[in-house]
N, C-alpha and C positions, 0 to 999 in steps of 0.2 A: 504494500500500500504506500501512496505515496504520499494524498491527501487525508488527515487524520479527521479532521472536521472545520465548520463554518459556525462561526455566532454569529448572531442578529444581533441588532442595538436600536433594537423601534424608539429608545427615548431619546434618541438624538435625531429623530427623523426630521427633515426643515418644514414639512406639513402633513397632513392626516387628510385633506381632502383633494388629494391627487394622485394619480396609478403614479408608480405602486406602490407608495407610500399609505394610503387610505382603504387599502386590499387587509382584511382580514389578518388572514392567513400569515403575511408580513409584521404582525404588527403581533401578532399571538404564538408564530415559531420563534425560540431565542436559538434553538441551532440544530443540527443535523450532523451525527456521527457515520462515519465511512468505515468499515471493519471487513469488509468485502470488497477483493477486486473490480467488480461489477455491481452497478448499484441503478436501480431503475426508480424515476420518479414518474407516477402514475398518477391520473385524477381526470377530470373534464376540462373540456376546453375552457381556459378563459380562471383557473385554478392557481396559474401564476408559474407552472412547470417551466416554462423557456423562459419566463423571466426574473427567474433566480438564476437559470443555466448561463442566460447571458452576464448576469452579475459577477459569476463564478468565475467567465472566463475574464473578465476585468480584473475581477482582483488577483488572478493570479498569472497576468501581462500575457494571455494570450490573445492572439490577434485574432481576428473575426473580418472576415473577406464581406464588407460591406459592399453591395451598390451604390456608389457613389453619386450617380447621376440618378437615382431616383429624388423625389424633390417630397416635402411633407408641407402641405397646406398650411395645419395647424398644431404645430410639433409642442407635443407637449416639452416643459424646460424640465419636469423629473424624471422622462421616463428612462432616460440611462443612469441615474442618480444613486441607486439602490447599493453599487458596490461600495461606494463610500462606507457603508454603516455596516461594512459585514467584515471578520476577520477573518483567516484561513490560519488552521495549525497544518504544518507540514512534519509527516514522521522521523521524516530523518533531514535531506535538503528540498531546496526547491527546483523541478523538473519541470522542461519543456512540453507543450502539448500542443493538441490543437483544438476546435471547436467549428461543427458539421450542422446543417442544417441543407437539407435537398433546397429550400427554396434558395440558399446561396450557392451552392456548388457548381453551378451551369458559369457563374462568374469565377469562381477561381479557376473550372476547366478551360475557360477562355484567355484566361492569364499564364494558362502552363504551355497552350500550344500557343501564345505570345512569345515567353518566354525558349520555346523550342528550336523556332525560326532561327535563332543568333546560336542556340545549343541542343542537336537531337539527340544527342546523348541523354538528353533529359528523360527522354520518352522512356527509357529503358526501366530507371524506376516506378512506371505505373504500367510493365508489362510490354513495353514495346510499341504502344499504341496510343494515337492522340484520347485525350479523352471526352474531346467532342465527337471524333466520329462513332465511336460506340454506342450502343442505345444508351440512354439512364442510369436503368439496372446494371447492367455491364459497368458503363464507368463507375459509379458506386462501390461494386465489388472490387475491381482495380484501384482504386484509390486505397477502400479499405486494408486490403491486402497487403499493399505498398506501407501505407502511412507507418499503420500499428505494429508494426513489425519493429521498430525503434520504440526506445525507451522513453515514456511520457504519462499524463494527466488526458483523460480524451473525454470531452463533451460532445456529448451527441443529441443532438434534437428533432425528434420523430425520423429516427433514419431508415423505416420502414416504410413509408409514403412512394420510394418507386421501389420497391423489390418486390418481387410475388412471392408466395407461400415458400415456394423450393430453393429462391435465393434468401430470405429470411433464415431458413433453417442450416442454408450454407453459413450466412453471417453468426446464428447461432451459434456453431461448433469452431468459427474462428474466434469469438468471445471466448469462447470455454479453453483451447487451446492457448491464447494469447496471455491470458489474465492469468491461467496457469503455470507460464512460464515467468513471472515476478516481476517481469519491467512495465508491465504496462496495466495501466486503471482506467476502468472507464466509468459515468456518471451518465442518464441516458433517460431523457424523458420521452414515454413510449406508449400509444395504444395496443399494441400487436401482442396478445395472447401468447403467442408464438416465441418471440423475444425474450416477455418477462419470465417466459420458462426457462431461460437460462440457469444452469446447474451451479447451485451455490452462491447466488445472485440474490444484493438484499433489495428489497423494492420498500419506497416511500409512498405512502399516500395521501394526496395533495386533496381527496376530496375532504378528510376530515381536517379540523382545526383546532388545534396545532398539528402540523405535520407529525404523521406518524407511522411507525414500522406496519408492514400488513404481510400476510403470508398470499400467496398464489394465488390459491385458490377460492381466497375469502378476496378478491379483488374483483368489481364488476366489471372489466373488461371481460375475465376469464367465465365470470357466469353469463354474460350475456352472450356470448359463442357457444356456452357449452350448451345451454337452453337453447337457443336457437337451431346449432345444428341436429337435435334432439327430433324436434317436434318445428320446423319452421315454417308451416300453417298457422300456428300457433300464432307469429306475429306477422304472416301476409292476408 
């Protein structure tokens, strides 16, 4: 492990009625212990999962492949605010990582076959292959493959959203694999049934408040698949 845990400090928050400062959840978790290589944060949308992950990766200087030229109307002035008020304990030092979310990755694949052009050597470490020409799923799993194979802190944010069932369960057994060989941690806000079954893997749960530990099977993702694929008349 490489991250031991996070504190909150909701009393030095600078207001109570602005995301995510005025969010529940933020203001009633004081912190989140990490004892598992893998750790999934689960709950409903809009529960605050990415945006602690985003905070996470702030306070511990990792970079986040922004779109730049996306442009925000009415940009709230808190909503990146939140790392300020968190601490991170590290077990031993502080290690490099990275931080994934499918809705950004089509922009960092566009910056790799940028950066190619001048060096194709490049390509070698994500298998040989641009990783725009690939489909989605494909570049996902080459990324994967590539990244976590070095020693790091890994945030992940819904990285189920392009894989299907059979590359999920591939990513699965790279989790289980990787995380078992001691260099590498990953934190992982996640709907995918499939995922949070990872073996040995702690999962948080963001629906209730204050954040807290939940087993598998007591998680309503995993009941609403299991009833469904059950009887799924039931809910058509």
């Amino acid at each position: 492990m490489h991250l031991k845990r996070i504190m909150l400090f909701p009393e030095n928050y600078p207001t109570l009625n602005r995301y995510p400062f005025n969010h529940r959840i933020f203001q009633e978790t004081k912190g989140l212990e990490f004892s598992s290589p893998v750790t999934f944060f689960v709950g409903e949308n809009g529960t605050g999962k990415s945006t602690l992950l985003r905070a996470m990766a702030h306070k511990c200087y990792i970079h986040i492949w922004e779109d730049t030229d996306r442009v925000h109307v009415d940009k709230n002035p808190y909503e990146e605010m939140l790392y300020r008020f968190i601490t991170v304990e590290w077990s031993d030092e502080v290690v490099p990582g990275s931080f994934f979310s499918s809705e950004l990755f089509s922009h960092f694949a566009q910056n790799v076959d940028e950066w190619a052009e001048s060096d194709p050597e490049m390509l070698k470490y994500f298998g040989g292959k641009s990783l725009v020409t690939q489909s989605h799923g494909q570049s996902l799993m080459s990324y994967f493959q590539a990244r976590y194979r070095l020693k790091g802190l890994y945030l992940l944010d819904e990285p189920e959203t392009a894989l299907s069932p059979a590359s999920q369960l591939a990513f699965v057994k790279l989790l289980k694999e990787l995380s078992g060989n001691g260099h590498a941690q990953f934190i992982i806000a996640s709907h995918s049934p499939i995922l949070l079954a990872c073996p040995a893997a702690s999962i948080y749960s963001f629906d209730d408040i204050p954040v807290k530990p939940i087993a598998y099977r007591d998680t309503e993702h995993y009941k609403v698949y299991k009833s469904f694929m059950e009887d799924p008349k039931k809910y058509l």
